[in-house]
C-alpha positions as CSV (number, residue, x, y, z in Angstrom):
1,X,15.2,14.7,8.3
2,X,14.4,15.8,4.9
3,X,11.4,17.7,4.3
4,X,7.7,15.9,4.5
5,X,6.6,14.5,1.3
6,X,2.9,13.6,1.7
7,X,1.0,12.2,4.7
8,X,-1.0,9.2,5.5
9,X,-4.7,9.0,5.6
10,X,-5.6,5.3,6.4
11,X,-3.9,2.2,7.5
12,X,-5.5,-1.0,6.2
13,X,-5.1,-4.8,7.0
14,X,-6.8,-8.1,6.5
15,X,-5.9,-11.4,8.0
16,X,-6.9,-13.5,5.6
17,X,-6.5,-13.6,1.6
18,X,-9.7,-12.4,-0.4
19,X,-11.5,-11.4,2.9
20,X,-12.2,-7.5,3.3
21,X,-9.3,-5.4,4.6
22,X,-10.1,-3.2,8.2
23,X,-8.8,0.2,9.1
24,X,-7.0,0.4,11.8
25,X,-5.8,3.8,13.4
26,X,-1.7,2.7,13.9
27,X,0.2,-0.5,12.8
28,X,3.2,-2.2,14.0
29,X,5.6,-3.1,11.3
30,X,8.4,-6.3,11.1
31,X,11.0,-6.1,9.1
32,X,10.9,-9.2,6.3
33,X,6.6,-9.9,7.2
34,X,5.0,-7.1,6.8
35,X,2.0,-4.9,9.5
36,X,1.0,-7.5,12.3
37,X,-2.3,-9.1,11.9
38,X,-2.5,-9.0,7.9
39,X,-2.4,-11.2,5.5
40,X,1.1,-11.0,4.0
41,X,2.4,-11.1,7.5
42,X,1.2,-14.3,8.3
43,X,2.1,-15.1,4.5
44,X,-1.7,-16.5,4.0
45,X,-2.1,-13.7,1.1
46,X,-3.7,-14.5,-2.5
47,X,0.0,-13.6,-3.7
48,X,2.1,-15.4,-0.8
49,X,2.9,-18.5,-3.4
50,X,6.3,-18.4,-4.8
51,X,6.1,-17.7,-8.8
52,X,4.6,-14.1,-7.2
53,X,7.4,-12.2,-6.2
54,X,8.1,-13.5,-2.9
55,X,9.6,-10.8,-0.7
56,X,8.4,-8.1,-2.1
57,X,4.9,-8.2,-0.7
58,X,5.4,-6.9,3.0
59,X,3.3,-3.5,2.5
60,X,1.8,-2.0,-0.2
61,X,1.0,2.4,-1.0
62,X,-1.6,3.7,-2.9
63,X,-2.1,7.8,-3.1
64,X,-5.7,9.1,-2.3
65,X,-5.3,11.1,-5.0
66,X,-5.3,8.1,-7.3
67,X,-8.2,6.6,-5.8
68,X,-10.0,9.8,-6.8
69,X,-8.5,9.8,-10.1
70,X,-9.4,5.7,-10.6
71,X,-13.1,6.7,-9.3
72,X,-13.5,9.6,-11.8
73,X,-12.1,7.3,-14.6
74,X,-14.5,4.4,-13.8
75,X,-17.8,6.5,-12.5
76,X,-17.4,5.2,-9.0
77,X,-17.4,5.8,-5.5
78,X,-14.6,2.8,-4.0
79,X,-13.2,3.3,-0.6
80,X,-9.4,2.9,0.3
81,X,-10.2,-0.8,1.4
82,X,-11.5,-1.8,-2.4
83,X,-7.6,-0.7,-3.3
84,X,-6.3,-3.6,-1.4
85,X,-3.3,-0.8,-0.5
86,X,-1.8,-1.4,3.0
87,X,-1.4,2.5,3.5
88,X,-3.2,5.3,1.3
89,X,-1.1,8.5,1.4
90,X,-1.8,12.0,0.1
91,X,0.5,14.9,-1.0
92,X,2.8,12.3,-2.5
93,X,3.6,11.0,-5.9
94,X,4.6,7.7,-5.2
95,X,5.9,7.1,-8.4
96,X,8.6,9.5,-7.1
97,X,9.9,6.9,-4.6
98,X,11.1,5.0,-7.3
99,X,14.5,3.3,-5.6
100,X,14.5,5.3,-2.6
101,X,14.0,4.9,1.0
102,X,11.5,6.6,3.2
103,X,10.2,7.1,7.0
104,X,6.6,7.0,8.1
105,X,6.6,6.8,12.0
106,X,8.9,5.1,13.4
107,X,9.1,2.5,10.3
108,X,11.6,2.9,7.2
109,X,10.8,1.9,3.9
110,X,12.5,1.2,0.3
111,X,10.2,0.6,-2.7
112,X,10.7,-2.3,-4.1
113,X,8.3,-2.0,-7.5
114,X,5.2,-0.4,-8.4
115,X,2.2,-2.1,-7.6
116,X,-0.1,-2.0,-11.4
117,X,-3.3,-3.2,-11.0
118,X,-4.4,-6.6,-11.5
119,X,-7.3,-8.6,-12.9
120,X,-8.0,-10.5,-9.5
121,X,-8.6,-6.9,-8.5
122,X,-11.0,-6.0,-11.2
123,X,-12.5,-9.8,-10.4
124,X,-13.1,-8.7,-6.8
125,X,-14.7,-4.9,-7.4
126,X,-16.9,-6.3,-10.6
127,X,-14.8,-3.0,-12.3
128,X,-12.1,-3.1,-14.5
129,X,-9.6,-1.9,-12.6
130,X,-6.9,-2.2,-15.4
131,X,-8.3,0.7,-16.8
132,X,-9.4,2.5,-13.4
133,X,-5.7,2.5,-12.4
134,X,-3.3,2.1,-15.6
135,X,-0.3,4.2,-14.2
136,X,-1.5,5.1,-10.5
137,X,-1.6,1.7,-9.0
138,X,0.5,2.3,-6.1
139,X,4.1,0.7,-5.2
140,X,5.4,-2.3,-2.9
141,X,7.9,-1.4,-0.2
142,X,9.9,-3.4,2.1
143,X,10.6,-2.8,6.0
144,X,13.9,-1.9,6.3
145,X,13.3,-1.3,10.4
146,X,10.0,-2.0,12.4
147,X,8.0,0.0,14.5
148,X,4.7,1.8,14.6
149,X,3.0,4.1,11.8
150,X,0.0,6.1,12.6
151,X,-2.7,7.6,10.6
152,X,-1.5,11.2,10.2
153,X,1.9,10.1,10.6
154,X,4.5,11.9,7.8
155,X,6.3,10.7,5.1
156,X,9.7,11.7,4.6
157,X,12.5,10.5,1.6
158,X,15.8,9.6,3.2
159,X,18.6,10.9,1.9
């Protein structure tokens, strides 16, 4: 196993599209749906239609140290939920990941894309997020092979 990149510090989900996301201590991860009991998973999500993507929204990463950085650039005090990030690492640069595959838990991951910020975003925080999180939105990643990821849990690159 390569070395540990960065570590995870909350798992979030929400079953249903524009409805606050939940943290939840662990998740269970399916390859080609996403974590059990969210939104994408049961492909009810704001972005689920076809002309967004489809496939690439299984689980999206967002580094705590960009929420810091998006809440010094705005003047405010969001939570890892108001990201609408699936799993908020730290110790990571995500941008980093770019076309590589990586292990959390049990789970393997490849990035897909970066995940910018978006207006519906900015629409649902009242902030404009375009500006809060220009460059440090996060990425979307794809399971590659299911299983559980817990907070704490390591993240590794894979050769």
């Amino acid at each position: 196993m390569n070395e540990i990149q960065g570590r995870v510090t909350s798992l979030l989900i929400g079953p249903e599209a524009k409805q606050p996301l939940t943290r939840v201590p662990s998740v269970t991860a399916v390859a080609g749906r996403g974590f059990v009991g969210d939104r994408y998973y049961f492909g009810c999500g704001s972005f689920n239609a076809p002309q967004f993507d489809p496939g690439v929204r299984e689980v999206t990463l967002i580094a705590a140290e960009a929420i810091a950085e998006c809440n010094e650039r705005l003047a405010t005090a969001f939570s890892p939920p108001d990201f609408r990030r699936n799993i908020v690492t730290e110790g990571v640069d995500l941008a980093l990941l770019k076309q590589k595959r990586f292990r959390i838990g049990e789970v393997t991951l490849r990035w897909v894309r970066s995940a910018p910020p978006c207006r519906y975003l900015s629409r649902l925080t009242g902030e404009d997020m375009m500006i809060g999180l220009k460059g440090i939105g996060g990425i979307r990643a794809v399971i590659e092979t299911g299983g559980t990821i817990s907070e704490g849990d390591a993240l590794y690159v894979l050769p």
